[in-house]
TIVEX-633033 format. One record per residue: residue number from 1; x, z, y of N, C-alpha, C in turn. Coordinates in pm, whole numbers, always signed. Layout:
{site NUM {X Z Y} {X Z Y} {X Z Y}}
...
//
This chain:
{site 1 {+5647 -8298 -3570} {+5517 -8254 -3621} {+5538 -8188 -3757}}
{site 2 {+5529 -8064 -3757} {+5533 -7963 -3909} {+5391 -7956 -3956}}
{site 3 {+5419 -8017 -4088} {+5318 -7974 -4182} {+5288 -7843 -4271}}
{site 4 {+5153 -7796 -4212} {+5057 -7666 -4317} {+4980 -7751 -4343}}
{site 5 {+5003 -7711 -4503} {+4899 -7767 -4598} {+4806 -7663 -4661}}
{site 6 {+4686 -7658 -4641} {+4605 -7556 -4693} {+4550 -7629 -4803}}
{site 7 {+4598 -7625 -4844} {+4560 -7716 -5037} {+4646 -7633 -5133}}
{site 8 {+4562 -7628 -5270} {+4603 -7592 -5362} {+4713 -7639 -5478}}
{site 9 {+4724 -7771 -5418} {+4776 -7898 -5476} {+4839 -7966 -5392}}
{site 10 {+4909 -7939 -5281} {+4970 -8056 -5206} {+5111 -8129 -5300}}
{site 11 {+5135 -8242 -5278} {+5208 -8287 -5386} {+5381 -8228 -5332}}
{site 12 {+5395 -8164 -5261} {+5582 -8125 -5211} {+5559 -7987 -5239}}
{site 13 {+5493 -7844 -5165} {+5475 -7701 -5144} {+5391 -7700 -5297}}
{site 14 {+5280 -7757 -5311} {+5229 -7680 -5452} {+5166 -7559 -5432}}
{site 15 {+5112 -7560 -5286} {+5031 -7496 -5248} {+5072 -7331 -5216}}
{site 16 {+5211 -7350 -5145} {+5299 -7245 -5097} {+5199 -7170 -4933}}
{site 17 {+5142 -7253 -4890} {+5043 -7247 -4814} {+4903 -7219 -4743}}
{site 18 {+4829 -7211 -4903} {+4743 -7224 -4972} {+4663 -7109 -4892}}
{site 19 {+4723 -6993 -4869} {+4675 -6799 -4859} {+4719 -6839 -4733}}
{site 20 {+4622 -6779 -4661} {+4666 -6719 -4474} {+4778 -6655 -4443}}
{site 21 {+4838 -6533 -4547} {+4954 -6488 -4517} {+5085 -6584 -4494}}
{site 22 {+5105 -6642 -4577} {+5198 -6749 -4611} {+5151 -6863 -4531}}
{site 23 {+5045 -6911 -4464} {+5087 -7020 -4397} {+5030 -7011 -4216}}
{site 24 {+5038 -6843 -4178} {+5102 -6821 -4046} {+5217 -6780 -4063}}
{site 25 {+5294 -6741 -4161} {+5416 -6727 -4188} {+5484 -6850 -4134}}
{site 26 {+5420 -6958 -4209} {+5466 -7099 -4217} {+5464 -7165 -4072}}
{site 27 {+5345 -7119 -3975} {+5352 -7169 -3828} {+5453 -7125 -3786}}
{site 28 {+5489 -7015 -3744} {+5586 -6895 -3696} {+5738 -6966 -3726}}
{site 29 {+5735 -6981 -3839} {+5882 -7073 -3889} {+5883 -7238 -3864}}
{site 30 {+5808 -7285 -3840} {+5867 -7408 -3798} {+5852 -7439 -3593}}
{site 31 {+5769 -7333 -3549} {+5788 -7297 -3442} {+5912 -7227 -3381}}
{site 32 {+5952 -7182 -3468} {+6145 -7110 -3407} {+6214 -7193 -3478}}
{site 33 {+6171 -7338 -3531} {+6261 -7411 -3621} {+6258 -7550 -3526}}
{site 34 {+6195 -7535 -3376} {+6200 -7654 -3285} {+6026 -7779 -3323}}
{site 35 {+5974 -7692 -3387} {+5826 -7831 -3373} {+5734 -7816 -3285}}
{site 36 {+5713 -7938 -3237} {+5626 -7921 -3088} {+5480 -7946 -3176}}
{site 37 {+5444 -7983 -3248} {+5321 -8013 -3315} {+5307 -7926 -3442}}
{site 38 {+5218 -7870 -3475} {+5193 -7812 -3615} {+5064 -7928 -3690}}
{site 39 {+5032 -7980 -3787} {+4931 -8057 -3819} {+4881 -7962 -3969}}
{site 40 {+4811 -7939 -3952} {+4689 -7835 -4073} {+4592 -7909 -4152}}
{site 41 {+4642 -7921 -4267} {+4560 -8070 -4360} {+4509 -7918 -4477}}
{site 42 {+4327 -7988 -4491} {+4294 -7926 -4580} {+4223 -7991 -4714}}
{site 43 {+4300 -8114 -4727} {+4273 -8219 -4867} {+4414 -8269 -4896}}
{site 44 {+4464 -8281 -5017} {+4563 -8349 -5066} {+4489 -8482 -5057}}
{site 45 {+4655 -8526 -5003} {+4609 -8681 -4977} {+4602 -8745 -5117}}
{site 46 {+4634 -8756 -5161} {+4638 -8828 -5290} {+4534 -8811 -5395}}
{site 47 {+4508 -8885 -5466} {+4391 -8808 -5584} {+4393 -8726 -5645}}
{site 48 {+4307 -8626 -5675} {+4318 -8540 -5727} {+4147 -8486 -5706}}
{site 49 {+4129 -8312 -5744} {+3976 -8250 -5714} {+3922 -8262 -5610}}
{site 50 {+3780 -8315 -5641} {+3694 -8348 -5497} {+3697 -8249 -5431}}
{site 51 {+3714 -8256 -5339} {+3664 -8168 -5174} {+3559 -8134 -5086}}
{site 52 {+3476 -8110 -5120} {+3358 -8132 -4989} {+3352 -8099 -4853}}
{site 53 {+3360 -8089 -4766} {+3291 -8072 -4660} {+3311 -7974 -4578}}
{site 54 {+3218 -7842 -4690} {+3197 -7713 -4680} {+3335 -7685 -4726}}
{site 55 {+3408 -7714 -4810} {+3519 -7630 -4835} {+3664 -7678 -4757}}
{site 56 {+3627 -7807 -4693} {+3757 -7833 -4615} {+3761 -7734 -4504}}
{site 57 {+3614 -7731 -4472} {+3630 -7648 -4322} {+3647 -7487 -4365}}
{site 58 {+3634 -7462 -4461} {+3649 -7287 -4518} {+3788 -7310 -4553}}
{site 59 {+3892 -7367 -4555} {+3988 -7420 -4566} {+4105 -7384 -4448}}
{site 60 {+4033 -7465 -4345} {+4084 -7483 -4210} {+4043 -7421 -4097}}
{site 61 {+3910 -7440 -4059} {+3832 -7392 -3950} {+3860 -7268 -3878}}
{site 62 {+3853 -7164 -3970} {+3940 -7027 -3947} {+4057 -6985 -3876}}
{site 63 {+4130 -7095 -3981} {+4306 -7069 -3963} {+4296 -7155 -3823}}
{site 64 {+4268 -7238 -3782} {+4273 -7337 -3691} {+4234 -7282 -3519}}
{site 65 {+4134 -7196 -3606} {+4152 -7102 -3424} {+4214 -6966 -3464}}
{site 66 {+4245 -6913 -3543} {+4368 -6797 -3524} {+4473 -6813 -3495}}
{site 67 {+4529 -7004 -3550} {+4655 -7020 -3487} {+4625 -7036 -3366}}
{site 68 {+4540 -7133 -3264} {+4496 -7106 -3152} {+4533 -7027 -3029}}
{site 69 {+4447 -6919 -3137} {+4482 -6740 -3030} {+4628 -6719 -3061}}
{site 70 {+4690 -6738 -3166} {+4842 -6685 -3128} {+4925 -6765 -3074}}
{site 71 {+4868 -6872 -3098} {+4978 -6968 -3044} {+4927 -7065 -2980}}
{site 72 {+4849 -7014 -2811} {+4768 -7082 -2729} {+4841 -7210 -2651}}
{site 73 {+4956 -7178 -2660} {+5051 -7320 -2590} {+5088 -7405 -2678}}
{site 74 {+5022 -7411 -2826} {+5134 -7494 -2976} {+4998 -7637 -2921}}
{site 75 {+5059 -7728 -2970} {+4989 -7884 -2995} {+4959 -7800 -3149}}
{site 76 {+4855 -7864 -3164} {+4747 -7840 -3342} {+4701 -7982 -3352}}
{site 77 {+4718 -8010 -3470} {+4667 -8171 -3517} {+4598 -8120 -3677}}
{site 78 {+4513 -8201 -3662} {+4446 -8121 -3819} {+4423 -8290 -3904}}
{site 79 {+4472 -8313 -3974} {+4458 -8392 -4076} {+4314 -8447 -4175}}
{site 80 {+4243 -8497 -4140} {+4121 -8523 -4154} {+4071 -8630 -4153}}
{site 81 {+3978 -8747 -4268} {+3921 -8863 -4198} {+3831 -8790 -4176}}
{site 82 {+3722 -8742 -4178} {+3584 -8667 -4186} {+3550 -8674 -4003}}
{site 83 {+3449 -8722 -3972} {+3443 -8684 -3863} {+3355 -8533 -3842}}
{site 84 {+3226 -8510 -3924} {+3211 -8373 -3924} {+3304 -8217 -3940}}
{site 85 {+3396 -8307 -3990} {+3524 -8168 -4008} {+3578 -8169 -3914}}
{site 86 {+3615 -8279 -3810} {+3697 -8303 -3708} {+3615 -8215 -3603}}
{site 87 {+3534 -8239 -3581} {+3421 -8172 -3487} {+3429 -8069 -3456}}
{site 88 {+3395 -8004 -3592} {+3462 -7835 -3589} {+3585 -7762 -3600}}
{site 89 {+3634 -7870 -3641} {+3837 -7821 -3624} {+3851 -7818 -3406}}
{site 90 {+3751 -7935 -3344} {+3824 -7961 -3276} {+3754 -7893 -3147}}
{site 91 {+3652 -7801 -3197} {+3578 -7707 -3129} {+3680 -7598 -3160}}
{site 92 {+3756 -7581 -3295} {+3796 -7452 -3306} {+3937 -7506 -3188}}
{site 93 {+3989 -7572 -3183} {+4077 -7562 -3091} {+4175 -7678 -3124}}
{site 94 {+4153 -7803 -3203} {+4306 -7909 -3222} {+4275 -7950 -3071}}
{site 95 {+4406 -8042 -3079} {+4453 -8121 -2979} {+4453 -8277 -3032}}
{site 96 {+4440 -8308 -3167} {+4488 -8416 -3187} {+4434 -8444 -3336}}
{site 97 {+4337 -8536 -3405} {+4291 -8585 -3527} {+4405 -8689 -3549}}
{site 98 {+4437 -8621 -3678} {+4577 -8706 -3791} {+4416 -8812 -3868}}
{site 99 {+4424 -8899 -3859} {+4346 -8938 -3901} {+4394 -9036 -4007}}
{site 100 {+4447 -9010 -4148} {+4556 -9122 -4192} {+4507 -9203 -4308}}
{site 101 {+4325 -9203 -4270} {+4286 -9282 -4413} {+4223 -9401 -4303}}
{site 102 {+4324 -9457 -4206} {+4251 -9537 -4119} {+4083 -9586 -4066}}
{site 103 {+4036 -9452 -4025} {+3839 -9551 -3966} {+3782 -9510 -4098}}
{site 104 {+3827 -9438 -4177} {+3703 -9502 -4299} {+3575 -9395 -4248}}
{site 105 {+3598 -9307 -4166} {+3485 -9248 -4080} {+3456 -9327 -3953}}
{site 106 {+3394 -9396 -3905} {+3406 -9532 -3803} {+3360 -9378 -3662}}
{site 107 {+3264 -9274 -3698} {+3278 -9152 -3583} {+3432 -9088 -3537}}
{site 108 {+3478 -9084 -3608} {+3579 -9018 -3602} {+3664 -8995 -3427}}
{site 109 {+3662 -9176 -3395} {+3739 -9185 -3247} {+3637 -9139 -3112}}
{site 110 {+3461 -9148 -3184} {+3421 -9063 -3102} {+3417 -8906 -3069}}
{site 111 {+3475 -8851 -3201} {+3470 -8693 -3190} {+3589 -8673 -3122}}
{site 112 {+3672 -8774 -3077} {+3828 -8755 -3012} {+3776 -8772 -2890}}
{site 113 {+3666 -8858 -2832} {+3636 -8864 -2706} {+3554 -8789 -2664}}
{site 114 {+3458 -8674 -2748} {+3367 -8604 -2713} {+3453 -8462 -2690}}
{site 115 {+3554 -8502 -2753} {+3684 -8308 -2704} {+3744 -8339 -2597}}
{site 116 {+3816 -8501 -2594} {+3904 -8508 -2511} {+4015 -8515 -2597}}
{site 117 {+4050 -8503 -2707} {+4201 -8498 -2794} {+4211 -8604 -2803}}
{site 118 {+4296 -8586 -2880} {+4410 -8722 -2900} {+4378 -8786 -3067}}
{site 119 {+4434 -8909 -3114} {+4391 -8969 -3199} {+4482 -8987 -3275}}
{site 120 {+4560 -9008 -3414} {+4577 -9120 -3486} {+4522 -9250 -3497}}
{site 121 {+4610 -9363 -3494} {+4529 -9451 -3557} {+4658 -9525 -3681}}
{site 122 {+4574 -9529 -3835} {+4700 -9574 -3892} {+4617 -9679 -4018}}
{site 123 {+4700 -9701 -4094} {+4711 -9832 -4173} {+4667 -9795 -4339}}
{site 124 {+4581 -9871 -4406} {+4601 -9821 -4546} {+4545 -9945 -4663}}
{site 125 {+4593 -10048 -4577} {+4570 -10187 -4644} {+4389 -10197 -4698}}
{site 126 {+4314 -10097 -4685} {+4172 -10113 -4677} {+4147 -10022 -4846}}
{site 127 {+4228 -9927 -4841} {+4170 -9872 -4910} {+4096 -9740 -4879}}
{site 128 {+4025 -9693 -4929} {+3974 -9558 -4921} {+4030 -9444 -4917}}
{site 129 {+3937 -9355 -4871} {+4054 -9240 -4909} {+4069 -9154 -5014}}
{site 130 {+4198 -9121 -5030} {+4232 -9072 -5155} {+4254 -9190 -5252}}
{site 131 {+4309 -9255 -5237} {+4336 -9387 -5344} {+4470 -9431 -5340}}
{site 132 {+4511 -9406 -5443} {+4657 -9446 -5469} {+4636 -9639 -5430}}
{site 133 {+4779 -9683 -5428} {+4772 -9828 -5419} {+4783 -9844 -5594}}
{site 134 {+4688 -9999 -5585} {+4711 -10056 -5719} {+4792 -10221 -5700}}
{site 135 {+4913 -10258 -5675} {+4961 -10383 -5668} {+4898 -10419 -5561}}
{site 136 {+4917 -10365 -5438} {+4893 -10424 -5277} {+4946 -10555 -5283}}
{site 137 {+4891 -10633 -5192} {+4997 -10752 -5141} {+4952 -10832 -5017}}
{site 138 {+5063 -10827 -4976} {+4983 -10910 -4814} {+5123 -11001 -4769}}
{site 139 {+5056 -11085 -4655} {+5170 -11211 -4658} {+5220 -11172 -4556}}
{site 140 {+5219 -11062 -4499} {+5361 -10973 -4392} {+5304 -10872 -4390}}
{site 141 {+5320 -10752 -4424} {+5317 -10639 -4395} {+5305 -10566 -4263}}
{site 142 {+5363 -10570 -4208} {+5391 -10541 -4047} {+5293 -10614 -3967}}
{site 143 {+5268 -10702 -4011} {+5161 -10820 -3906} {+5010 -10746 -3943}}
{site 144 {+5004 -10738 -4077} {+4896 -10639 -4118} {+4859 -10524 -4057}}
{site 145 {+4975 -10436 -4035} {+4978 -10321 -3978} {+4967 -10333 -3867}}
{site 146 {+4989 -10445 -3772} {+4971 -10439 -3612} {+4852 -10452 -3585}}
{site 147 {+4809 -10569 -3730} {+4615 -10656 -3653} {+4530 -10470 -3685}}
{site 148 {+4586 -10399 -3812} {+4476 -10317 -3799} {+4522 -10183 -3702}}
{site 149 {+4631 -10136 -3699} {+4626 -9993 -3608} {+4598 -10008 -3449}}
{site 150 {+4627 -10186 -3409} {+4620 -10216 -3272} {+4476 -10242 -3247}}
{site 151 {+4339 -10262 -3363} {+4193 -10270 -3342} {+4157 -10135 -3290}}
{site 152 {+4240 -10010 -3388} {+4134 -9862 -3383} {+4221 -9825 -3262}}
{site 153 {+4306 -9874 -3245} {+4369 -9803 -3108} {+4234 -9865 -2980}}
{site 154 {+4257 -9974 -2959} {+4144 -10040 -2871} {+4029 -10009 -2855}}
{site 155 {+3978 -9944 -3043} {+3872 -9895 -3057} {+3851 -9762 -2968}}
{site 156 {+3927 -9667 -3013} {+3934 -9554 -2921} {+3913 -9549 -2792}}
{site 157 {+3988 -9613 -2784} {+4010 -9678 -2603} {+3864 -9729 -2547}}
{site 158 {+3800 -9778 -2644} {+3678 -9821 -2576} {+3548 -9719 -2602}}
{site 159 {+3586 -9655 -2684} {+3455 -9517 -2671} {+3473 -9418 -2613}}
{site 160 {+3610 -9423 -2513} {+3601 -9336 -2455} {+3745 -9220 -2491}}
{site 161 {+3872 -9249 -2541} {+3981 -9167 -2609} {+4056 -9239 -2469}}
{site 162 {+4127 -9116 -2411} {+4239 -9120 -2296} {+4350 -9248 -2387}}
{site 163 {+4395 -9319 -2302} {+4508 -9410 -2320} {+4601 -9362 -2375}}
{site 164 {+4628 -9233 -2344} {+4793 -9152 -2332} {+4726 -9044 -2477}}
{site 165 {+4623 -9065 -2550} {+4626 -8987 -2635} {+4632 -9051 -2774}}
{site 166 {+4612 -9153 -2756} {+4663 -9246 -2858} {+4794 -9276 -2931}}
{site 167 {+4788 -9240 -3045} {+4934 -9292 -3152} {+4853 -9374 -3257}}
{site 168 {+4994 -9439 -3251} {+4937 -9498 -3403} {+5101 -9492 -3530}}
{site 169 {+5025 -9516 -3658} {+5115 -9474 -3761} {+5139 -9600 -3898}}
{site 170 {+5201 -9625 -3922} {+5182 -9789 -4010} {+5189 -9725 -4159}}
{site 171 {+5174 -9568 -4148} {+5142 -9430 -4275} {+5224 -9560 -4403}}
{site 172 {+5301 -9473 -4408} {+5429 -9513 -4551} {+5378 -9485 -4652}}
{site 173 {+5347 -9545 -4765} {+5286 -9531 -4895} {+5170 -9540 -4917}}
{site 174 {+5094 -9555 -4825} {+4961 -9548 -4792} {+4937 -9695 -4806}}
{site 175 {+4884 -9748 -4946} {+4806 -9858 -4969} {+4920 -9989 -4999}}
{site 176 {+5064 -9941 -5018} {+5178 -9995 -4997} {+5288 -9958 -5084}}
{site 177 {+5350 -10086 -5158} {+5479 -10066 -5237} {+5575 -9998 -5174}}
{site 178 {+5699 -9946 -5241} {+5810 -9891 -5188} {+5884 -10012 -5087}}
{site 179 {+5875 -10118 -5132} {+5916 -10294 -5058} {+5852 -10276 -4939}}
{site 180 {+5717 -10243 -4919} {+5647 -10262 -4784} {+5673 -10205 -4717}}
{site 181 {+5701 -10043 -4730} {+5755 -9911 -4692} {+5871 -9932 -4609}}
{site 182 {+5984 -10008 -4702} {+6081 -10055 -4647} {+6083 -10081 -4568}}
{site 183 {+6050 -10235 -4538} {+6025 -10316 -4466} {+5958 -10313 -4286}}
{site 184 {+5848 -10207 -4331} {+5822 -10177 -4233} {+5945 -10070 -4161}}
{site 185 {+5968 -9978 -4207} {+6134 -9918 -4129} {+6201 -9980 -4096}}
{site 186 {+6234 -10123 -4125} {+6318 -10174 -4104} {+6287 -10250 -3945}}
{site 187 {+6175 -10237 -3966} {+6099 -10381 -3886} {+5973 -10301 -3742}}
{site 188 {+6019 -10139 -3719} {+5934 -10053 -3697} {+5970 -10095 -3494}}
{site 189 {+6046 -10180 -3528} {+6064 -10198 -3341} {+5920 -10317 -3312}}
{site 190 {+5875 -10346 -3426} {+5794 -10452 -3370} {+5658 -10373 -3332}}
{site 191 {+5648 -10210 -3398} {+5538 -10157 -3364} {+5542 -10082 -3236}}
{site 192 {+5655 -10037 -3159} {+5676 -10002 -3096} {+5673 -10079 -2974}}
{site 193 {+5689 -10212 -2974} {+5704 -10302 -2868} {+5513 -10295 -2821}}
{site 194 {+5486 -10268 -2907} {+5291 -10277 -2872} {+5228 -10199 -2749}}
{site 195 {+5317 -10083 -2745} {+5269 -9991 -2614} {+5258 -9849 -2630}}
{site 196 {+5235 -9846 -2758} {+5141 -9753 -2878} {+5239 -9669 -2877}}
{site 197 {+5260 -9512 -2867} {+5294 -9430 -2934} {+5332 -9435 -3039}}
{site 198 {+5426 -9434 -3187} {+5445 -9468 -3254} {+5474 -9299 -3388}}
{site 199 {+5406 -9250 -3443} {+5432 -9156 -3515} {+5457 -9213 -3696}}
{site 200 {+5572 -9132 -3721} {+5595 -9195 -3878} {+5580 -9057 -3983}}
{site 201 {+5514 -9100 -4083} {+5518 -8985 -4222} {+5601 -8971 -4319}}
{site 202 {+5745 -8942 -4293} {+5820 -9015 -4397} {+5860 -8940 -4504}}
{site 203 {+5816 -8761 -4457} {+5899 -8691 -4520} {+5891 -8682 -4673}}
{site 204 {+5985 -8673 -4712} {+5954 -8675 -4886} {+5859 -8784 -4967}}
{site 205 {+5860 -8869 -4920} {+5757 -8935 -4980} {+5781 -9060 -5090}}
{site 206 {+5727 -9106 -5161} {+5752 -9210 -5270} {+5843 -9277 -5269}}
{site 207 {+5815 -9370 -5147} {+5915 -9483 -5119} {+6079 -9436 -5084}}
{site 208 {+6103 -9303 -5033} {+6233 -9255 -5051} {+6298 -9182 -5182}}
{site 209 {+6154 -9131 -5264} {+6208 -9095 -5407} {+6237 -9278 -5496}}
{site 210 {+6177 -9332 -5466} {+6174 -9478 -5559} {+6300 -9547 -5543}}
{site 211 {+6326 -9548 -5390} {+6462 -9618 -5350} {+6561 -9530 -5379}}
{site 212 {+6568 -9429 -5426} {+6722 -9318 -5439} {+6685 -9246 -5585}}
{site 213 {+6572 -9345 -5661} {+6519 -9243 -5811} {+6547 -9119 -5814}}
{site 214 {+6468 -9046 -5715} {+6486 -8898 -5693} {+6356 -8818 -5713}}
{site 215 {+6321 -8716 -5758} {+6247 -8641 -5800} {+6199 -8564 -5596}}
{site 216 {+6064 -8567 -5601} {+6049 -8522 -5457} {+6111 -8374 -5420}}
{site 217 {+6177 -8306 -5484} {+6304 -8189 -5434} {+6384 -8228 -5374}}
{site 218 {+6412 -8350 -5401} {+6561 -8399 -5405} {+6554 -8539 -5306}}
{site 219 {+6444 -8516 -5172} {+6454 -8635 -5155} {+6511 -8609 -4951}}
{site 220 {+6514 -8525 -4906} {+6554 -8445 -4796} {+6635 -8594 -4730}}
{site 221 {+6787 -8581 -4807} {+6938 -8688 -4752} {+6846 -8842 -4703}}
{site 222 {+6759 -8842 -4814} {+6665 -8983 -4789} {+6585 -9017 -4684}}
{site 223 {+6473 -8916 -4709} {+6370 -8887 -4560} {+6479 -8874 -4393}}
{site 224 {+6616 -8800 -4438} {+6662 -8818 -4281} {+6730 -8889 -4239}}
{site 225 {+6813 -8991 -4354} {+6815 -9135 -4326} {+6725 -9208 -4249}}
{site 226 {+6591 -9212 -4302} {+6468 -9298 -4291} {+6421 -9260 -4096}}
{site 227 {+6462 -9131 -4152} {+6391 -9043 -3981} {+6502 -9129 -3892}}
{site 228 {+6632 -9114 -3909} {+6720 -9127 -3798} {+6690 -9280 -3732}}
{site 229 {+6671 -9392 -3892} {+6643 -9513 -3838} {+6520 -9501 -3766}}
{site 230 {+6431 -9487 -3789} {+6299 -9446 -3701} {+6275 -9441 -3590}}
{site 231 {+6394 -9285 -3564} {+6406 -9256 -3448} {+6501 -9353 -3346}}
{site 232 {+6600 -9453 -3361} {+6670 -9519 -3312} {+6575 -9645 -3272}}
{site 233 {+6501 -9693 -3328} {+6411 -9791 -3344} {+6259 -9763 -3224}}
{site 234 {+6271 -9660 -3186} {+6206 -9599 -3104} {+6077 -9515 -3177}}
{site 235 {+6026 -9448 -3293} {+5952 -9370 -3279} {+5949 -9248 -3200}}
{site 236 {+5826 -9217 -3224} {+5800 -9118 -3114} {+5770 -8951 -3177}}
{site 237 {+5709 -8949 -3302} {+5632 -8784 -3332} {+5677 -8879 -3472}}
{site 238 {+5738 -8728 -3547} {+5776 -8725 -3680} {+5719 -8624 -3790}}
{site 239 {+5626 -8656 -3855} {+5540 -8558 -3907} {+5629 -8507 -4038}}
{site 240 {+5698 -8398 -4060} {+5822 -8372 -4108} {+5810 -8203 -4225}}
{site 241 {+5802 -8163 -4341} {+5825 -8087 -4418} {+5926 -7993 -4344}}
{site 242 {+6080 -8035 -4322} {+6198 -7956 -4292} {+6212 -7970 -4150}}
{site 243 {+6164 -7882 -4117} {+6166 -7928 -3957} {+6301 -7904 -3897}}
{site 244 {+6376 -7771 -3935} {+6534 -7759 -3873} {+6604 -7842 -3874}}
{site 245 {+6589 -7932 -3999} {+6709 -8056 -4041} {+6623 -8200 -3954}}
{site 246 {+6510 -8207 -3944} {+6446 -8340 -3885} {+6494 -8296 -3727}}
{site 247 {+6448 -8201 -3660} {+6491 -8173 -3542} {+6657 -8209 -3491}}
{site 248 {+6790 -8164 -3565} {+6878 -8186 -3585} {+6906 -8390 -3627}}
{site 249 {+6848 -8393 -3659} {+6860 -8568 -3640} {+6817 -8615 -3560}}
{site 250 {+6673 -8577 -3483} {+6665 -8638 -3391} {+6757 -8609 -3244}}
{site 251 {+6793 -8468 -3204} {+6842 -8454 -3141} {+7022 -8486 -3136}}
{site 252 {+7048 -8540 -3249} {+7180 -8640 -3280} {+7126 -8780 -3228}}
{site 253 {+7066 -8841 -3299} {+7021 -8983 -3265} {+6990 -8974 -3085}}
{site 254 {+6920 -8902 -3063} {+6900 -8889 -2919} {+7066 -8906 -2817}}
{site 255 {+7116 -8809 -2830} {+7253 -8823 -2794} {+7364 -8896 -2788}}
{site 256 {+7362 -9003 -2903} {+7389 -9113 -2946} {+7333 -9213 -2829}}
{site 257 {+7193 -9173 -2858} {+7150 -9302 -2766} {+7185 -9313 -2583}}
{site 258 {+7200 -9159 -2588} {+7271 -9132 -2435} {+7117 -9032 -2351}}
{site 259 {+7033 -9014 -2404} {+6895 -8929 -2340} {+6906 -8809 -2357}}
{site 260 {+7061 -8714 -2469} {+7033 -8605 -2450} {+7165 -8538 -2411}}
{site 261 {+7185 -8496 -2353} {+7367 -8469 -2372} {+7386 -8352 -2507}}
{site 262 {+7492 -8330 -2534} {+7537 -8256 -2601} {+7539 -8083 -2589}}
{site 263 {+7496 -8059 -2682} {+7441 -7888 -2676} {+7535 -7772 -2612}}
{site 264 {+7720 -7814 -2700} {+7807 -7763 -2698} {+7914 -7839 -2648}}
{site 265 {+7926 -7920 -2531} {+8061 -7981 -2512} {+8181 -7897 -2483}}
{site 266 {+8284 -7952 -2571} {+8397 -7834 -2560} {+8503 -7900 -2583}}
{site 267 {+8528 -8053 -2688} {+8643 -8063 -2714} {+8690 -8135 -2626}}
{site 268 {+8894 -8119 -2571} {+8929 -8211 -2522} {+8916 -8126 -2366}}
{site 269 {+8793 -8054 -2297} {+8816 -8000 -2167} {+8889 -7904 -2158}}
//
């Protein structure tokens, strides 16, 4: 899953994205760079200038069915709690609501059942959106993350969201120390054993600058560490900045595991 960020402020691009030219540029390249998903976020997650409404969808809405028309066979996931934004993203043409401020729109899993798309469901220790964590703490992490992504999954499921369109995400940094972050990677087979689709956000993000005191340029070697364990552990959709180099790990780890053969076998025959 390659991220376009149509923000002025996203905390990695800095809003490399921002202009239409540059971010069908940006589809185009991570589409010949192997991503089966493109996801189109039009709020920085993190705090920063309010957003309204009107300007997420002047944001997105547009771009969301031009990529569409050019690229009528791509999966589109648009990044959104809003269920009124979702609505019209998902009239303009997604396949799939990133939904990563967990429910705090409680409509949201019905605008997934009124298209037919597919859902997120993910974790954020009960904070709001746009809210950094302030000293989280919970007495397992992972157990946390199962009681809540395994409710909105059910939830979905019961208003009406296809079985098979359901993921859920235990979203890394989201409401959570670099320790929890951990932990949960470490411990990511227990989310997987649930049934659930399993998608992870890892790229560049805190908990791999914190553990390697790296400035987010410099955090790539980290994030594909994090990906490879992930991917061995059984995730499923990797919502990923560098898509050539994430693709390239997974399709190593894959091979490893024995599901893909080898691209180029040559040595030794």
């Amino acid at each position: 899953m390659a991220i376009v960020n149509r923000t002025p402020d996203s905390f990695y691009d800095r809003g490399a994205t921002y202009s239409d030219g540059p971010a069908f540029d940006r589809v185009a390249q991570v589409v010949a760079e192997g991503a089966a998903i493109v996801d189109i976020g039009g709020v920085k997650a993190g705090e920063g200038t309010e957003v309204s409404v009107v300007e997420e969808l002047r944001r997105t809405a547009p771009f969301v069915a031009e990529v569409r028309s050019r690229w009528p066979d791509l999966v589109l996931s648009v990044d959104t709690w809003r269920a009124p934004v979702a609505r019209e993203l998902c009239a303009a043409g997604a396949d799939l609501i990133n939904d990563t401020w967990s429910g705090a729109d409680p409509a949201l899993a019905e605008v997934a059942a009124e298209y037919g798309v597919g859902i997120v469901c993910s974790h954020t220790g009960g904070l709001p959106p746009r809210t950094d964590p302030r000293r989280p703490v919970y007495d397992d992490v992972v157990a946390d993350v199962l009681d809540r992504v395994g409710g909105l999954a059910e939830h979905a499921l019961a208003v009406g969201v296809r079985r098979d369109a359901i993921l859920i995400d235990p979203t890394h940094d989201f409401g959570k120390t670099t320790a929890h972050s951990l932990e949960i990677t470490r411990r990511l087979d227990e989310l997987v054993r649930t049934g659930w689709p399993v998608l992870v956000a890892l790229s560049r993000k805190d908990f791999v600058g914190e553990t390697l005191d790296l400035p987010v340029e410099r955090r790539l070697a980290g994030t594909l560490a994090a990906t490879a364990v992930s991917a061995w552990l059984g995730a499923r959709v990797f919502r990923a900045h560098d898509v050539r180099e994430t693709r390239q790990v997974l399709d190593m780890v894959a091979s490893i595991r024995g599901t893909r053969p080898p691209a180029a076998p040559r040595r030794g025959l």
